[in-house]
PDB file of the backbone (N, CA, C, O) and the ligand in Angstrom, with CONECT records:
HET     ZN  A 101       1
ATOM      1  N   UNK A   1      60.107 259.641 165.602  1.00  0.00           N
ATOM      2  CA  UNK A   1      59.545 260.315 164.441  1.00  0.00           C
ATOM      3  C   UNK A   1      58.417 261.225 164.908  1.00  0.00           C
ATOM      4  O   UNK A   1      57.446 260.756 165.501  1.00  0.00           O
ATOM      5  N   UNK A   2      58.550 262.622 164.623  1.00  0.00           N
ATOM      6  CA  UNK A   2      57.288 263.150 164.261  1.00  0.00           C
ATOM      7  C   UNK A   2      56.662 263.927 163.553  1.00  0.00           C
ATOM      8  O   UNK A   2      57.295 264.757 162.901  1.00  0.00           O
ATOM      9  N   UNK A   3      55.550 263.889 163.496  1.00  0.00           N
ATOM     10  CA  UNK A   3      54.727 264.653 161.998  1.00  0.00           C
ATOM     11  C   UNK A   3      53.716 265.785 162.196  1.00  0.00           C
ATOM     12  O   UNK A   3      53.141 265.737 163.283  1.00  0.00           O
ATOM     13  N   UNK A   4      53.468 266.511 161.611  1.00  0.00           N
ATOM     14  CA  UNK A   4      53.294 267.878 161.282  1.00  0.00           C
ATOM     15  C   UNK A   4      52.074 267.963 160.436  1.00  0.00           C
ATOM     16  O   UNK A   4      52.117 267.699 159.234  1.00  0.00           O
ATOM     17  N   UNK A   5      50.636 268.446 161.243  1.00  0.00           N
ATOM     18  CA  UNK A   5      49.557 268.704 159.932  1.00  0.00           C
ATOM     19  C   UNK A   5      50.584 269.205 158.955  1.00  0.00           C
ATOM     20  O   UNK A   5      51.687 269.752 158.929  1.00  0.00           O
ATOM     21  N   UNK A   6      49.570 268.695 158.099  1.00  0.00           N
ATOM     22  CA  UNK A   6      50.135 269.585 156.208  1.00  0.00           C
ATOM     23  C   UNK A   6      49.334 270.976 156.214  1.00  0.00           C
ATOM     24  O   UNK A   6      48.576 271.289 157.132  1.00  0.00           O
ATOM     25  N   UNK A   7      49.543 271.645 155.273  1.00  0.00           N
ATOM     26  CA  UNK A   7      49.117 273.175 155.572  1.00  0.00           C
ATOM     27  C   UNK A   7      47.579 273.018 155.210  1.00  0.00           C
ATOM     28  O   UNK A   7      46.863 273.933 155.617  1.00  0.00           O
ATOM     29  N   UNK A   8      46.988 272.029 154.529  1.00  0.00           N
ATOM     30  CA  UNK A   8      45.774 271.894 153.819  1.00  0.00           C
ATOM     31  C   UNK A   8      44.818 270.799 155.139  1.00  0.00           C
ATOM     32  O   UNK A   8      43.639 270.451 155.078  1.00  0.00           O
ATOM     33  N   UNK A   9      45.751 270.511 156.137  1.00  0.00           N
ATOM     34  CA  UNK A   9      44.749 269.528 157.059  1.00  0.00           C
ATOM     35  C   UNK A   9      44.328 268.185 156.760  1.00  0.00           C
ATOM     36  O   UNK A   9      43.743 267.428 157.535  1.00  0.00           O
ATOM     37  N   UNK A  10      44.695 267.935 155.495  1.00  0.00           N
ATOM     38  CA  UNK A  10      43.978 266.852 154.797  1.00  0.00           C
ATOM     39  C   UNK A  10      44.940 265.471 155.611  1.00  0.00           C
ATOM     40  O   UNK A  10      44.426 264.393 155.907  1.00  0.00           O
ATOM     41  N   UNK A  11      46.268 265.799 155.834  1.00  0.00           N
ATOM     42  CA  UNK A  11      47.307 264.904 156.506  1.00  0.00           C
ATOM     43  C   UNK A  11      48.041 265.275 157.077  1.00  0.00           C
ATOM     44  O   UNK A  11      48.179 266.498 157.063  1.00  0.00           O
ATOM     45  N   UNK A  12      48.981 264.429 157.947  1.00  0.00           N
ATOM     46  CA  UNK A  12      50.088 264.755 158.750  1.00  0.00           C
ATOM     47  C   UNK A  12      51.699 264.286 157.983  1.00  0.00           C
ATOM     48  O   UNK A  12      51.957 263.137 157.623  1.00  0.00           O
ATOM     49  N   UNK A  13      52.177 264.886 157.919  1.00  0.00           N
ATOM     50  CA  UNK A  13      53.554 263.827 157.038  1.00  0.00           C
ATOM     51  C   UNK A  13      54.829 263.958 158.020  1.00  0.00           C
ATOM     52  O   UNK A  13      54.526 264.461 159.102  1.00  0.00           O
ATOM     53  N   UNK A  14      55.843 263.701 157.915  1.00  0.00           N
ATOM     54  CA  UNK A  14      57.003 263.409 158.660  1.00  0.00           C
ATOM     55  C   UNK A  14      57.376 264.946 158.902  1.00  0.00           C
ATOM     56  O   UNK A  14      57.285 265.731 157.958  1.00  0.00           O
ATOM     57  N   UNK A  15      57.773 265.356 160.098  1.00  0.00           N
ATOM     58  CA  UNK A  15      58.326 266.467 160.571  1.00  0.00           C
ATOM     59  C   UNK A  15      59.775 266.349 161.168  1.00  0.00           C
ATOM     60  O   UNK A  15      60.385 267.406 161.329  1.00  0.00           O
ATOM     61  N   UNK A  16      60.393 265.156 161.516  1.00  0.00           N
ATOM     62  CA  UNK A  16      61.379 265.542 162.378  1.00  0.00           C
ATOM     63  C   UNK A  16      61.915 264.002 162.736  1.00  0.00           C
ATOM     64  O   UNK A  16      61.147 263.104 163.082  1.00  0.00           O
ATOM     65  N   UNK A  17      62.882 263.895 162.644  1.00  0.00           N
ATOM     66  CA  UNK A  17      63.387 261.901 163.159  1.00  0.00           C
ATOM     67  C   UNK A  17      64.192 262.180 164.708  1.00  0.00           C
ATOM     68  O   UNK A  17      65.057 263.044 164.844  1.00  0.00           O
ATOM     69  N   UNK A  18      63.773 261.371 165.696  1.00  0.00           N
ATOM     70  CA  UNK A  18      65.198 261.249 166.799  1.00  0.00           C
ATOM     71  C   UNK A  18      66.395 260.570 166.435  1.00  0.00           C
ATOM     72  O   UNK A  18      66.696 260.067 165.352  1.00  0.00           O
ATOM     73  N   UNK A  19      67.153 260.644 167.704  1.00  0.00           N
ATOM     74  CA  UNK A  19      67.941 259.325 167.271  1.00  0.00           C
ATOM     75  C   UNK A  19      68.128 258.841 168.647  1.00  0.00           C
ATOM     76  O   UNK A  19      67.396 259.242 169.552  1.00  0.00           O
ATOM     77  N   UNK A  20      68.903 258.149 168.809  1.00  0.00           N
ATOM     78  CA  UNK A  20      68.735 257.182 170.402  1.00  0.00           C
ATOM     79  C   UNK A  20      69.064 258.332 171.145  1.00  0.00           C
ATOM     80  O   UNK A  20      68.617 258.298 172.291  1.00  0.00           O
ATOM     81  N   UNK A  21      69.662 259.271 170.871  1.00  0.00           N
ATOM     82  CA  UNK A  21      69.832 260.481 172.139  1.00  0.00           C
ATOM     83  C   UNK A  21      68.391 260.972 172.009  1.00  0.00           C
ATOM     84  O   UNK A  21      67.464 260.615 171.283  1.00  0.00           O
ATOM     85  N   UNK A  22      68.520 262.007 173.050  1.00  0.00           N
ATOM     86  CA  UNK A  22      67.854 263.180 173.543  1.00  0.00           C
ATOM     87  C   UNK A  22      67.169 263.859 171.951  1.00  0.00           C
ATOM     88  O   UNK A  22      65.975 264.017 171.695  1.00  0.00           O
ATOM     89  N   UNK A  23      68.239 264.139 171.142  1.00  0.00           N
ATOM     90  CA  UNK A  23      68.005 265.290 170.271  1.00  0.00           C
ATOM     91  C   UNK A  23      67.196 264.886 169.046  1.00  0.00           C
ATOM     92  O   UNK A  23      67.256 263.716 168.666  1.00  0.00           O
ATOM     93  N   UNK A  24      66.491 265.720 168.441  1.00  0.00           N
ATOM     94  CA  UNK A  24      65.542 265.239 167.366  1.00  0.00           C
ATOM     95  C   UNK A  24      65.876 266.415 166.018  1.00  0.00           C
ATOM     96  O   UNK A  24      65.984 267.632 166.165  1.00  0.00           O
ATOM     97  N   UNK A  25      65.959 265.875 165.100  1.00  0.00           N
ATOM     98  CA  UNK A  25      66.173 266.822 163.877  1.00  0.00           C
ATOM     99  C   UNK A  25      65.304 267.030 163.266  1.00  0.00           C
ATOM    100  O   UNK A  25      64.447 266.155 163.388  1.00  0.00           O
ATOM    101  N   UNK A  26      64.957 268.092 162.365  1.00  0.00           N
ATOM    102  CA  UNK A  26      64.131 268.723 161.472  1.00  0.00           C
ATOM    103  C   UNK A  26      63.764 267.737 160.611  1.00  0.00           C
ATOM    104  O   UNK A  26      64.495 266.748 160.588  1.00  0.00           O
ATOM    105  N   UNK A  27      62.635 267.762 159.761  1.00  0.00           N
ATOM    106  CA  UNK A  27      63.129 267.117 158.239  1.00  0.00           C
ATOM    107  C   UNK A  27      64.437 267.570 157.730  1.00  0.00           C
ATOM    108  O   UNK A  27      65.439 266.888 157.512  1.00  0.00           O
ATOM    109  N   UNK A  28      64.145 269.618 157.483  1.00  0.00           N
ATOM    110  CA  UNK A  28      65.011 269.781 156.957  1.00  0.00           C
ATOM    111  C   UNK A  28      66.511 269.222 157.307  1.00  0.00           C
ATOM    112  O   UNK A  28      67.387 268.989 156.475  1.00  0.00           O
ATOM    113  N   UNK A  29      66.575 269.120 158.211  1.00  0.00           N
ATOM    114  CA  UNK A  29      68.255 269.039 159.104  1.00  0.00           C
ATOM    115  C   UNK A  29      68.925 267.685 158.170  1.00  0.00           C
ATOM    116  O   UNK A  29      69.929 267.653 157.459  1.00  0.00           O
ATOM    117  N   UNK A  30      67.811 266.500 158.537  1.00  0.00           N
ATOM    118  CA  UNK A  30      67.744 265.186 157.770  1.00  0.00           C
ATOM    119  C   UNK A  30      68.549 265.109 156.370  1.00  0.00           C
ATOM    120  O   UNK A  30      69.522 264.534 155.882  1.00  0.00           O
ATOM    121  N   UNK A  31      67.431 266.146 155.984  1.00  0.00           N
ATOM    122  CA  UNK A  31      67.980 266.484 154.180  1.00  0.00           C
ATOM    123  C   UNK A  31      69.234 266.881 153.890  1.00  0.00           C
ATOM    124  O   UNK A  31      70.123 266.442 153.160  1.00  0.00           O
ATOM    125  N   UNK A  32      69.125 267.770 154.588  1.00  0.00           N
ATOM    126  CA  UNK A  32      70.802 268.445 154.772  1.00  0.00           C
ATOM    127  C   UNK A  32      72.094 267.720 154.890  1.00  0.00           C
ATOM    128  O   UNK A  32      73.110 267.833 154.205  1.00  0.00           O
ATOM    129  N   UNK A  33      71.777 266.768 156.145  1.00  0.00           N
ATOM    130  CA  UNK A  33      72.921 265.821 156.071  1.00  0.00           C
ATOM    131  C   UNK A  33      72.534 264.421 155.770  1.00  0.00           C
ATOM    132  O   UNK A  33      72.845 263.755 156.757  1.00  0.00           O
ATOM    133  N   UNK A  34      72.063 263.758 154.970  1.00  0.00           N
ATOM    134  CA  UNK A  34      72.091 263.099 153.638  1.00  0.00           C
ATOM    135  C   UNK A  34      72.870 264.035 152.391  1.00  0.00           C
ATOM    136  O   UNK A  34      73.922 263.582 151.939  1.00  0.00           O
ATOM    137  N   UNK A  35      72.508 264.920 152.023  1.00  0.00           N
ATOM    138  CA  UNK A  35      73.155 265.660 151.135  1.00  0.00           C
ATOM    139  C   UNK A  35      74.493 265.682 151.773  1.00  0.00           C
ATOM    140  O   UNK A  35      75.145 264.978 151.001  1.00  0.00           O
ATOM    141  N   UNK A  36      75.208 266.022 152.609  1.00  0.00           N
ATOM    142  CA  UNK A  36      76.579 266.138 152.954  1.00  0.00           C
ATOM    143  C   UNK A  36      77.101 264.603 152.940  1.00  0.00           C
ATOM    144  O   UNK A  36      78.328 264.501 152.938  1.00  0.00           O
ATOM    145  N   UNK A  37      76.379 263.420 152.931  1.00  0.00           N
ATOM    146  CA  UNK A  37      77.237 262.351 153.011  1.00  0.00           C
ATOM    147  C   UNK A  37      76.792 261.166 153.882  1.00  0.00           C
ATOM    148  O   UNK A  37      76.818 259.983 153.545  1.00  0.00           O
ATOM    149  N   UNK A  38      76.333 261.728 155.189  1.00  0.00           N
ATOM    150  CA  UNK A  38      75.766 260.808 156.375  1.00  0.00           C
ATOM    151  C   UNK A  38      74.783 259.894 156.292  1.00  0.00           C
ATOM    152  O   UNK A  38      73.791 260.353 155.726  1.00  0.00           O
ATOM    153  N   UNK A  39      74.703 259.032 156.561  1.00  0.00           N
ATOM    154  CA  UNK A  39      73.873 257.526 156.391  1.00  0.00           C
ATOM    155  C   UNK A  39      73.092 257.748 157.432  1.00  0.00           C
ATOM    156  O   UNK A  39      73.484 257.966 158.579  1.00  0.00           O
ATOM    157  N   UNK A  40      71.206 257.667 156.803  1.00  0.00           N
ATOM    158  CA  UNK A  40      70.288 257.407 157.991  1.00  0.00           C
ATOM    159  C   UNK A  40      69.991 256.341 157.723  1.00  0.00           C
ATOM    160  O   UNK A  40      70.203 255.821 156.627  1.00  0.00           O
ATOM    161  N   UNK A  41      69.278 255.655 158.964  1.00  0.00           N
ATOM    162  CA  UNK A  41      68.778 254.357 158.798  1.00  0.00           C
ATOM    163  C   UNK A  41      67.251 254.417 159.880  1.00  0.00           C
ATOM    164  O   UNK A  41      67.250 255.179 160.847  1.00  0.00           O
ATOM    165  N   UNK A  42      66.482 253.863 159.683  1.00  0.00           N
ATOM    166  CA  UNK A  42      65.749 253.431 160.663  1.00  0.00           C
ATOM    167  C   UNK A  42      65.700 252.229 161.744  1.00  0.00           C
ATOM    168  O   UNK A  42      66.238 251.176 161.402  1.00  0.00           O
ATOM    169  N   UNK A  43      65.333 252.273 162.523  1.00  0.00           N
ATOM    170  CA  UNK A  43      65.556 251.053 163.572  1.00  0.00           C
ATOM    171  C   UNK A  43      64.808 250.645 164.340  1.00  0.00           C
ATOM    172  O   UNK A  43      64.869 251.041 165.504  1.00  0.00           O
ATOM    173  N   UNK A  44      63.614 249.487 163.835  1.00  0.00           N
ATOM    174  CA  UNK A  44      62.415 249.094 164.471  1.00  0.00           C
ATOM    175  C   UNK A  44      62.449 247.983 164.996  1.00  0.00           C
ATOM    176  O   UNK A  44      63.194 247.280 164.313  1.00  0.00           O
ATOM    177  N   UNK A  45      62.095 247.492 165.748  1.00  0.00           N
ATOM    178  CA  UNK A  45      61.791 245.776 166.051  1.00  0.00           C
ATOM    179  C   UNK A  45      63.336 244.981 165.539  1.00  0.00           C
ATOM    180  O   UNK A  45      63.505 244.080 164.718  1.00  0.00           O
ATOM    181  N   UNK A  46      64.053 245.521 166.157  1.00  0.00           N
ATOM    182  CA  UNK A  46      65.124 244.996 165.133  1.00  0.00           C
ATOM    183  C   UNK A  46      65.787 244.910 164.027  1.00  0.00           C
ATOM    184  O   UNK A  46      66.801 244.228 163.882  1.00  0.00           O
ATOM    185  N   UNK A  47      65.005 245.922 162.769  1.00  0.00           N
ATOM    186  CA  UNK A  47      64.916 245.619 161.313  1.00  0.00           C
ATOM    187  C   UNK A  47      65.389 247.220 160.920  1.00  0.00           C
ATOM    188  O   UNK A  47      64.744 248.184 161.333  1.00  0.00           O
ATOM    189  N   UNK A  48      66.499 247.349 160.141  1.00  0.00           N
ATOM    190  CA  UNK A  48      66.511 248.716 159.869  1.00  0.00           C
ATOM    191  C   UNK A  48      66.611 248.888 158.260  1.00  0.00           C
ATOM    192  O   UNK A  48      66.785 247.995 157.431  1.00  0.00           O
ATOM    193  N   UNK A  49      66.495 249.900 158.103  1.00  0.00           N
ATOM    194  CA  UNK A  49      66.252 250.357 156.551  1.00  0.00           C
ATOM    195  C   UNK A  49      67.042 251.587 156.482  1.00  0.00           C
ATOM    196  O   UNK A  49      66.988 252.310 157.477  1.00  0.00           O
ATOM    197  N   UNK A  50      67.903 252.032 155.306  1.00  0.00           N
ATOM    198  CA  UNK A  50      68.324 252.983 154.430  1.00  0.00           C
ATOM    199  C   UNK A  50      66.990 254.123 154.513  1.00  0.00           C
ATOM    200  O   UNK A  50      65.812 253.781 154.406  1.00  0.00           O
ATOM    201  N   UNK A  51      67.518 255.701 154.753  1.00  0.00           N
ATOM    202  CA  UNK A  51      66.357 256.091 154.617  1.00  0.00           C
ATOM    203  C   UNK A  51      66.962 257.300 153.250  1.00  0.00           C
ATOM    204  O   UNK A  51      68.036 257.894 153.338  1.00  0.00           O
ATOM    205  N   UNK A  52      66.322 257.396 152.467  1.00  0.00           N
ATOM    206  CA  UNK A  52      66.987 258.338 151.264  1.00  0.00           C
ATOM    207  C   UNK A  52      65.690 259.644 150.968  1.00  0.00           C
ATOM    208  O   UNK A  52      64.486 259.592 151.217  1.00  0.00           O
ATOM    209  N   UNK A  53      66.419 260.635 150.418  1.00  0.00           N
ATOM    210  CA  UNK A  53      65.731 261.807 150.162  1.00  0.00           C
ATOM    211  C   UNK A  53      64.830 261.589 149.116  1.00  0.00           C
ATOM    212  O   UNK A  53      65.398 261.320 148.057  1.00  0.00           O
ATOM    213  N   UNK A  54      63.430 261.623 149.062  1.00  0.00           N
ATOM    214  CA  UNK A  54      62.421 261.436 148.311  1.00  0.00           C
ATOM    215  C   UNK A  54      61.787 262.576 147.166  1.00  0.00           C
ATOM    216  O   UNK A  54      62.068 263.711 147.553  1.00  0.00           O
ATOM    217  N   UNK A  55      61.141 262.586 146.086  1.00  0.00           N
ATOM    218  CA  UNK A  55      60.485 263.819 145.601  1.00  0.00           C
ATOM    219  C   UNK A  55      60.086 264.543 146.395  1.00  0.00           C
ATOM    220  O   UNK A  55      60.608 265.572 146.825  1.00  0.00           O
ATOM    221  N   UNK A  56      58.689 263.852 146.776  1.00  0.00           N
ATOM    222  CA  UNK A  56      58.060 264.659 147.798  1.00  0.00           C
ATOM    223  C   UNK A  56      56.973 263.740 148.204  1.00  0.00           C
ATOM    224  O   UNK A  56      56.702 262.612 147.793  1.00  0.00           O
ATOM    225  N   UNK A  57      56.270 264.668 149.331  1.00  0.00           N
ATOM    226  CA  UNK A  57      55.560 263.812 150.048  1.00  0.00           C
ATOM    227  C   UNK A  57      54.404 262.823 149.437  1.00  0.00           C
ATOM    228  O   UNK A  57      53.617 263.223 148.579  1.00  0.00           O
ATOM    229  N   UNK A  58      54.380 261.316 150.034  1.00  0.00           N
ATOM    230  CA  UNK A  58      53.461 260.317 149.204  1.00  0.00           C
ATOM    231  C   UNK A  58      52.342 260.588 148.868  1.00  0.00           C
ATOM    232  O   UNK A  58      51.924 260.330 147.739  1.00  0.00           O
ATOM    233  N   UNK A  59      51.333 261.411 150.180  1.00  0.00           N
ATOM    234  CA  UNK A  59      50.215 262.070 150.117  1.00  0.00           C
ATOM    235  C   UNK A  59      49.485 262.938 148.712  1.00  0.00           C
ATOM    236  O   UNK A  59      49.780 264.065 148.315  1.00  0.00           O
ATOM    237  N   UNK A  60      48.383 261.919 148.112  1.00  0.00           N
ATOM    238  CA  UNK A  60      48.185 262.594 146.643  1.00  0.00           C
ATOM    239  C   UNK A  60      47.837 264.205 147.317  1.00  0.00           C
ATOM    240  O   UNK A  60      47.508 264.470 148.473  1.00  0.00           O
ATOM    241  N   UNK A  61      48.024 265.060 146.253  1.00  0.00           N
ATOM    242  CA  UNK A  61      47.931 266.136 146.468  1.00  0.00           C
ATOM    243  C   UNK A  61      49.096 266.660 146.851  1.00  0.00           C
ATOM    244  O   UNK A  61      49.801 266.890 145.868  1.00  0.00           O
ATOM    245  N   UNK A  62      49.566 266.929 147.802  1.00  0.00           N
ATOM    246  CA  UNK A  62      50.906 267.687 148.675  1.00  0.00           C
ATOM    247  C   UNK A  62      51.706 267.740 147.946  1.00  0.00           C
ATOM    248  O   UNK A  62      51.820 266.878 147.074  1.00  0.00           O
ATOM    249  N   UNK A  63      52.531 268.766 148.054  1.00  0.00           N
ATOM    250  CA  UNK A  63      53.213 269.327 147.130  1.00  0.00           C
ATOM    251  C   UNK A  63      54.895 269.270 148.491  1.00  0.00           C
ATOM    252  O   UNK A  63      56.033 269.377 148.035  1.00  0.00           O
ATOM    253  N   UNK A  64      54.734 269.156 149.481  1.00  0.00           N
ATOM    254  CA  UNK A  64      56.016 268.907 150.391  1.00  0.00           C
ATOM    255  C   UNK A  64      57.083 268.449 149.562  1.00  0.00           C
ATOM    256  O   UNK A  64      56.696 267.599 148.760  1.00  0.00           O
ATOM    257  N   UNK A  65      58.357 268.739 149.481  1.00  0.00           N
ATOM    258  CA  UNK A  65      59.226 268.916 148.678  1.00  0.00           C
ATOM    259  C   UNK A  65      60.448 269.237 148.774  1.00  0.00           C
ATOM    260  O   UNK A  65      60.742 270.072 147.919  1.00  0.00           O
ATOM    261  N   UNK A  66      61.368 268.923 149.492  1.00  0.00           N
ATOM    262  CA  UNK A  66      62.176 267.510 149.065  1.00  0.00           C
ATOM    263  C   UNK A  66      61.418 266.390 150.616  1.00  0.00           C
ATOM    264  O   UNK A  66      61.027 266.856 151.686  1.00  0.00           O
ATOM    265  N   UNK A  67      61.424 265.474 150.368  1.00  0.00           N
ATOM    266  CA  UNK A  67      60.711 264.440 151.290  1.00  0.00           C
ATOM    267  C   UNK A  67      61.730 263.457 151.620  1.00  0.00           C
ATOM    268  O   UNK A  67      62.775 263.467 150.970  1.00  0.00           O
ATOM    269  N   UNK A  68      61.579 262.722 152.428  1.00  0.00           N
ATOM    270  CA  UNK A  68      62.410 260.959 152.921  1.00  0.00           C
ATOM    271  C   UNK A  68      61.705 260.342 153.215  1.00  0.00           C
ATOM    272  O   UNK A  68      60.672 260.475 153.872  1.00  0.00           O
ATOM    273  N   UNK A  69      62.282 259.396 152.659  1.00  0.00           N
ATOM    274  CA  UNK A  69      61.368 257.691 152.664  1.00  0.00           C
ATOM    275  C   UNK A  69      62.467 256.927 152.710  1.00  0.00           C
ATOM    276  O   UNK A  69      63.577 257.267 152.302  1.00  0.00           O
ATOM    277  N   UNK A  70      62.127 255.705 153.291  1.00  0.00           N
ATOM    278  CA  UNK A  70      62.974 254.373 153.338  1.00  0.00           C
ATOM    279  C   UNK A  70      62.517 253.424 152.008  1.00  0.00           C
ATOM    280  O   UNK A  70      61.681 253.749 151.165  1.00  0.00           O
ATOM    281  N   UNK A  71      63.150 252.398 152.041  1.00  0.00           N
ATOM    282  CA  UNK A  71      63.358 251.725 150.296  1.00  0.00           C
ATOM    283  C   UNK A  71      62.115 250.800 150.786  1.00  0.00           C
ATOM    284  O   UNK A  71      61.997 250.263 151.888  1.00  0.00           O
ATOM    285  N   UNK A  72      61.055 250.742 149.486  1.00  0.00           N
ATOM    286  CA  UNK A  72      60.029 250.010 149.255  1.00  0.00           C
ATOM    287  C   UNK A  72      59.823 249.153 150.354  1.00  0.00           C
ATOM    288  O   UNK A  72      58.909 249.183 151.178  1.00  0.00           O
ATOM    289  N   UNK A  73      61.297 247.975 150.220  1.00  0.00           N
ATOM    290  CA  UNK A  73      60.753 246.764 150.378  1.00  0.00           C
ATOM    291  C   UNK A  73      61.244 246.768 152.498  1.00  0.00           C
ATOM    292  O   UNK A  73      61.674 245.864 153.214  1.00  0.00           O
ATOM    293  N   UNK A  74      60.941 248.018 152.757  1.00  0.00           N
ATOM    294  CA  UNK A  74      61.274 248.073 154.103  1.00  0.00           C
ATOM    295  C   UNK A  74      60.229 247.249 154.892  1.00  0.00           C
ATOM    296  O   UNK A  74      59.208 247.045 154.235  1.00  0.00           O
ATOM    297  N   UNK A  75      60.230 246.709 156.173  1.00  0.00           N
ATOM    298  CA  UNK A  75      58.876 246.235 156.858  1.00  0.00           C
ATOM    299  C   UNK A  75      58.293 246.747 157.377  1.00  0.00           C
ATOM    300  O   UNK A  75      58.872 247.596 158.054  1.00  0.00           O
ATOM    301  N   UNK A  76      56.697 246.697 157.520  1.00  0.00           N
ATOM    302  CA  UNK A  76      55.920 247.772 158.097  1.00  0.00           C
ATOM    303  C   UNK A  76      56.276 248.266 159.381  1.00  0.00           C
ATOM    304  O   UNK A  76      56.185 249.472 159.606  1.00  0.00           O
ATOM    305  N   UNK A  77      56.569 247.677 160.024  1.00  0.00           N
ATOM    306  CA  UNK A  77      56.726 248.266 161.224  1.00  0.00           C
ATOM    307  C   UNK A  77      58.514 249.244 160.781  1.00  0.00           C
ATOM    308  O   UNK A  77      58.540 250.362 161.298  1.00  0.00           O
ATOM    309  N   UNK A  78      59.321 249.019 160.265  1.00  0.00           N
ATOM    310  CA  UNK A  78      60.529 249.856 159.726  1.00  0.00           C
ATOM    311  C   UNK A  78      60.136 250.746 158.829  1.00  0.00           C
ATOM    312  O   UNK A  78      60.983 251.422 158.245  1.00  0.00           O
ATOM    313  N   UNK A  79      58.988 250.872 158.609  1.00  0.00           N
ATOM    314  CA  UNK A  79      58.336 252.070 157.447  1.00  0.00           C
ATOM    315  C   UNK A  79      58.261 253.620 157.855  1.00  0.00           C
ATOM    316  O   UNK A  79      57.450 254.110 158.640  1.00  0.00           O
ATOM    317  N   UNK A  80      59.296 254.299 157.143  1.00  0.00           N
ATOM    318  CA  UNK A  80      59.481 255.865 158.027  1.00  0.00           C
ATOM    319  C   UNK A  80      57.653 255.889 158.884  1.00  0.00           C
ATOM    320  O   UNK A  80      57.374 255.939 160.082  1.00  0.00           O
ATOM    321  N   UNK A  81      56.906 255.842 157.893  1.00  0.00           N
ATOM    322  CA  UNK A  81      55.422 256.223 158.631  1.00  0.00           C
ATOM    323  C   UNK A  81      55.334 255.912 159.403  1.00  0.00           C
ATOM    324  O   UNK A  81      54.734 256.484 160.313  1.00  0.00           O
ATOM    325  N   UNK A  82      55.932 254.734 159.482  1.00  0.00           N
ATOM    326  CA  UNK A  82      55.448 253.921 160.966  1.00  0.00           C
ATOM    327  C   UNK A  82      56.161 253.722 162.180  1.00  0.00           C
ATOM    328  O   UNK A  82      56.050 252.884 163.075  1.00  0.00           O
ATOM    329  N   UNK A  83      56.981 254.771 161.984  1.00  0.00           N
ATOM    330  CA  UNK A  83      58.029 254.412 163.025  1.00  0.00           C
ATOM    331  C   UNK A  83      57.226 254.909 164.358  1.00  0.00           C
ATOM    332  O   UNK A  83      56.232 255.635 164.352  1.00  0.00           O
ATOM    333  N   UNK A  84      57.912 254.331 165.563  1.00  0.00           N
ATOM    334  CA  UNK A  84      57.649 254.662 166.841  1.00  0.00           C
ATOM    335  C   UNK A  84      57.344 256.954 167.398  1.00  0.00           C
ATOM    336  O   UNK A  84      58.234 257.800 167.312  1.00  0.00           O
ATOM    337  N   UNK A  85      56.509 257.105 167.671  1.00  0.00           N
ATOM    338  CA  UNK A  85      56.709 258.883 167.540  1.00  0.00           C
ATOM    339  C   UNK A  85      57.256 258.627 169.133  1.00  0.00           C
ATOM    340  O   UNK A  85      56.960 257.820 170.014  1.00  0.00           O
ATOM    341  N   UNK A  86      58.319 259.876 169.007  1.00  0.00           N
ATOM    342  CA  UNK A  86      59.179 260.594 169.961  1.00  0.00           C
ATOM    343  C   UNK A  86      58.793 261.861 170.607  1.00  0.00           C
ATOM    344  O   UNK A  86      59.561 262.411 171.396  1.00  0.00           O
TER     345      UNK A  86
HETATM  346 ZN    ZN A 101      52.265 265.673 152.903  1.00  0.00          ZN2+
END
């Protein structure tokens, strides 16, 4: 995972997911294929989570828009935020 000041500085939010290869995708890319069909998941400590296209970013204020997040009851360490950065 990695993240990207916000344009205001105030935070950093998700920029981009790997996957066990080499290659790392956009947010946008992410969004894109969720919308076509493809299943993301996260994969921490063993524990993975569904990751689905969100409003927008959690950060009060930010207006980032369309966003991904994994489901509530994910575990912290499986928490998009918290994933391992690449
Ligand atoms: Zn944000």
């Amino acid at each position: 995972m990695r993240k990207a000041l916000s344009a205001d500085a105030t935070h950093r939010h998700v920029s981009a997911l790997c996957t066990a290869g080499p290659i790392h995708y956009d947010l946008q890319e992410v969004i894109d294929s969720i919308r076509e069909g493809e299943r993301w998941r996260t994969l921490a400590d063993g524990h993975s989570a569904d990751i689905h296209i969100a409003g927008a970013c959690p950060h009060d204020g930010c207006t980032l828009s369309p966003y991904i997040a994994t489901d509530p009851g994910s575990t912290e360490s499986n928490n998009l935020e918290n994933l391992h950065r690449c």
